[in-house]
C-alpha positions in Angstrom: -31.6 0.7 30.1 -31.2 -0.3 26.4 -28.0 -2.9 26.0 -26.0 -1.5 23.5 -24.9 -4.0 21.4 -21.5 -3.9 19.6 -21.1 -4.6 16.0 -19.3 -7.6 14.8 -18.2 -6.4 11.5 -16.6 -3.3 9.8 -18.8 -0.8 8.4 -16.8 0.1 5.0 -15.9 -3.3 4.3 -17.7 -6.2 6.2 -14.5 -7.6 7.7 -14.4 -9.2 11.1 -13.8 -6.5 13.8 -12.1 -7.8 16.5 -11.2 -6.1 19.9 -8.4 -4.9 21.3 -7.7 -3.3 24.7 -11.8 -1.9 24.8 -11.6 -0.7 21.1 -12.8 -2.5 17.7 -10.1 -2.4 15.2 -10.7 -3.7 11.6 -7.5 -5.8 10.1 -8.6 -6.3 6.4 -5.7 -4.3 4.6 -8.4 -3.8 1.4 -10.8 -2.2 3.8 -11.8 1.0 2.0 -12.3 3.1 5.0 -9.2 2.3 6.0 -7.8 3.1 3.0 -9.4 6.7 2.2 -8.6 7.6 5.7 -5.1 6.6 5.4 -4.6 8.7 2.5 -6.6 11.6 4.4 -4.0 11.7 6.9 -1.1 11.0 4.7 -2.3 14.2 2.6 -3.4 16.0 5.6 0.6 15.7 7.3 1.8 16.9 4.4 0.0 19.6 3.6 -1.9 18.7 0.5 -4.7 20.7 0.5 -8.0 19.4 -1.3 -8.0 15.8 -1.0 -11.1 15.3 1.6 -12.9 11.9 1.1 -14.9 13.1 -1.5 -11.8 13.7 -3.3 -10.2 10.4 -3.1 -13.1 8.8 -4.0 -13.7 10.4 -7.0 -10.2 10.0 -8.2 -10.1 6.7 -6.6 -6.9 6.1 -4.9 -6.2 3.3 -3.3 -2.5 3.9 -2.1 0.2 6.1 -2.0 1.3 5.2 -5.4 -2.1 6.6 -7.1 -0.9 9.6 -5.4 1.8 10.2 -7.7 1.5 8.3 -10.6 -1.9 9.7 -12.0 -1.4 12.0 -15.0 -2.4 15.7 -14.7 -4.8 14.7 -17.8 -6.8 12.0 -15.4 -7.0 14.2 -12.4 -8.6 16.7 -14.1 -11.4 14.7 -15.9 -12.3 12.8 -12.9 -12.8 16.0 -10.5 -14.6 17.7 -13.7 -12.2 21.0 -13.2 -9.0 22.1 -14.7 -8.8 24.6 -12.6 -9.3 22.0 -9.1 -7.0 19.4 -11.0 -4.0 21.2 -12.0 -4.2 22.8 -8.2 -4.2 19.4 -6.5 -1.6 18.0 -9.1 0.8 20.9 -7.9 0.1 20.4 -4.4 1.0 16.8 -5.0 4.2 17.5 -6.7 5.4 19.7 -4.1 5.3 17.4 -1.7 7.9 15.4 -2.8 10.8 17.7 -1.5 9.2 16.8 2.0 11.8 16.2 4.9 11.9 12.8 6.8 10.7 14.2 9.5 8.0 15.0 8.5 7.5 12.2 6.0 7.0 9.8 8.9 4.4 10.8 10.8 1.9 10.7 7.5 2.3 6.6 7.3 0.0 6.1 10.0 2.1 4.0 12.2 1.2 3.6 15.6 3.4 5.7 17.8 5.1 7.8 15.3 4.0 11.1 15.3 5.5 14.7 15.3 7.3 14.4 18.2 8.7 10.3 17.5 9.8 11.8 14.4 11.7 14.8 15.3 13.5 12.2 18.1 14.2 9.9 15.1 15.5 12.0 12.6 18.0 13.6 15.3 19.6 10.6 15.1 19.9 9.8 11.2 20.6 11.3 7.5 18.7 8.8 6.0 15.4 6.5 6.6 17.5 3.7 5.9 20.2 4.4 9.0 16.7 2.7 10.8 17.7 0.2 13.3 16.7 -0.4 16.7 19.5 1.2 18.1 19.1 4.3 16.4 15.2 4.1 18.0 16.8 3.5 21.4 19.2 6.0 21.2 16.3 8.7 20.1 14.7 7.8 23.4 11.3 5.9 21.5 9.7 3.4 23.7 10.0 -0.2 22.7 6.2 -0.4 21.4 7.1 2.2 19.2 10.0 0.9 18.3 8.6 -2.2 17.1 5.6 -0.6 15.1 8.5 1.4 13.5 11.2 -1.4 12.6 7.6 -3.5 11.4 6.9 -0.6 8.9 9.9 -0.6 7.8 10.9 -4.3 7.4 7.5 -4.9 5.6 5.8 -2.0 3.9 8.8 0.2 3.3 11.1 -2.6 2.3 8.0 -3.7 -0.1 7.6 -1.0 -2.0 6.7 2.1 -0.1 10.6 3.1 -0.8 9.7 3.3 -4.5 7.9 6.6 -3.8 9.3 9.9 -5.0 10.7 11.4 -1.9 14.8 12.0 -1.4 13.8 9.7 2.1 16.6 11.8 3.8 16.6 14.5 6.3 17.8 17.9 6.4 17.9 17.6 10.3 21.5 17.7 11.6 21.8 14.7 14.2 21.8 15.3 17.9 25.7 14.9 18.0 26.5 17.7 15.5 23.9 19.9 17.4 22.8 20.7 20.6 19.0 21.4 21.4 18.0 25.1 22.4 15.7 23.8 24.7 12.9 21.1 25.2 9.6 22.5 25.5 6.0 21.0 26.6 2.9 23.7 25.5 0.4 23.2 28.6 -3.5 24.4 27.3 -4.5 26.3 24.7 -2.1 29.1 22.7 -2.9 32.6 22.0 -0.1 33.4 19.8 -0.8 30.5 17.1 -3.6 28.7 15.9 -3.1 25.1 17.2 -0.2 23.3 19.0 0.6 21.0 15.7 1.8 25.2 14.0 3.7 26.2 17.1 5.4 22.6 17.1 6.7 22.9 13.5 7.9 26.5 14.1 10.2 25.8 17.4 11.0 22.5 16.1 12.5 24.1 12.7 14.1 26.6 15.0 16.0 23.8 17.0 13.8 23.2 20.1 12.3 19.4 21.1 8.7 19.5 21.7 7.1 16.9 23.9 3.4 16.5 25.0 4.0 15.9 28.5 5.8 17.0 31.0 8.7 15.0 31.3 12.0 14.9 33.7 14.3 16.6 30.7 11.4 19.5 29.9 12.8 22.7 30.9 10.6 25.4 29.3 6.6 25.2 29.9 4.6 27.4 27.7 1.7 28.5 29.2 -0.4 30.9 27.7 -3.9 30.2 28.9 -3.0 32.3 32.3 -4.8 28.7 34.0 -2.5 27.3 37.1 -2.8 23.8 35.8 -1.7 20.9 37.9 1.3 20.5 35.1 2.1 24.3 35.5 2.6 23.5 39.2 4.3 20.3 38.6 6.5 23.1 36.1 6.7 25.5 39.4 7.8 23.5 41.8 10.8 21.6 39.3 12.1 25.1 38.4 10.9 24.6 34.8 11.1 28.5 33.2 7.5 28.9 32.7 6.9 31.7 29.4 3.5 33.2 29.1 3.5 34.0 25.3 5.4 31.7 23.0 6.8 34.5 21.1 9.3 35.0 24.1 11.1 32.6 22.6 10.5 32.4 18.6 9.8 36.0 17.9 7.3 38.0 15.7 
């Protein structure tokens, strides 16, 4: 058998790759790979639409900042299309009446997703109402915790609060509202395209979405019609178990 032999140094930028827990991770913060798919994500969570790799590169954005501070006039010369350029410019714009929760997930810090977020912001009016006991009281583990508080000690604090969003959400904290329900979507969904839609949907109509079944769960959706060990798990707890999502959200 052929040894496969790892590689010792990033691909995008030649830094040092060094391992951790059985995966290569590249730490140079210039790294351009990093970068592009950083921004990727970023406009991917919220919801700009035509800024693939190619895009970034041939406006070439480098952070967040680019983003936002490139004129209409720039955009459109480097992408060669007024009619590409003023669509991505307006994309762009909108996005700055995003809410915190959904602002967080698109900084790429480990742990803070969808569902962190949602936790988070059911606990604050503000990103900086941040503290550790705000992340313990939202029920966030104390990895994620500390990637969080990290974030926002260092990048947020150093610049990333100069961005044009209001930072604030619209989220009514968990002690001036009470939950309709925490939900966990076992399989795959009939009645929308992908989990990540149907999460937005229930969580803008007050319900808690988790990705595993956990002790506090008390509605499985399960629209696959396949008696999964979690359905089971579901079964024998007494968990309702719905078989189309709409049960609950409606047409």
């Amino acid at each position: 058998m052929r040894e496969i032999i790892p590689p010792t140094n990033c691909p995008s930028c030649s830094g040092l790759l060094v391992w951790e827990k059985d995966q290569l991770f590249c730490h140079n913060t210039q790294c351009s790979g990093k970068t592009t798919k950083k921004i990727e994500h970023f406009a991917s969570t919220l919801k700009i639409k035509g800024l693939g790799p190619k895009t970034v590169a041939k406006l070439q954005i480098i952070d967040y900042f680019d983003l936002y501070e490139m004129p209409l006039e720039t955009m459109i010369d480097a992408l060669q299309s007024e009619k590409l350029g003023v669509k991505l410019y307006r994309e762009i714009q909108a996005s700055k009446s995003v809410d915190l929760v959904q602002l967080l997930p698109a900084f790429s810090i480990k742990l803070i997703g969808r569902s962190a977020s949602a936790k988070l912001c059911a606990h604050l009016h503000h990103i900086e109402d941040i503290t550790e006991d705000t992340c313990k009281d939202a029920g966030l583990g104390p990895t994620a915790t500390q990637n969080l508080l990290d974030w926002f000690y260092e990048e947020y604090a150093d610049g990333l609060d100069r961005l044009p969003f209001s930072w604030k959400t619209k989220q009514k904290p968990k002690t001036e509202v009470l939950l309709k329900g925490i939900v966990c979507i076992s399989g795959k969904l009939k009645s929308y395209k992908t989990k990540a839609a149907a999460t937005e949907v229930l969580e803008k109509m007050g319900y808690l979405v988790k990705s595993s079944l956990t002790k506090d769960v008390n509605i499985l959706v399960n629209e696959s019609g396949i008696e999964s060990a979690k359905t089971q798990a579901a079964r024998d707890r007494g968990v309702k178990i719905i078989t189309n999502l709409k049960e609950i959200i409606g047409n």
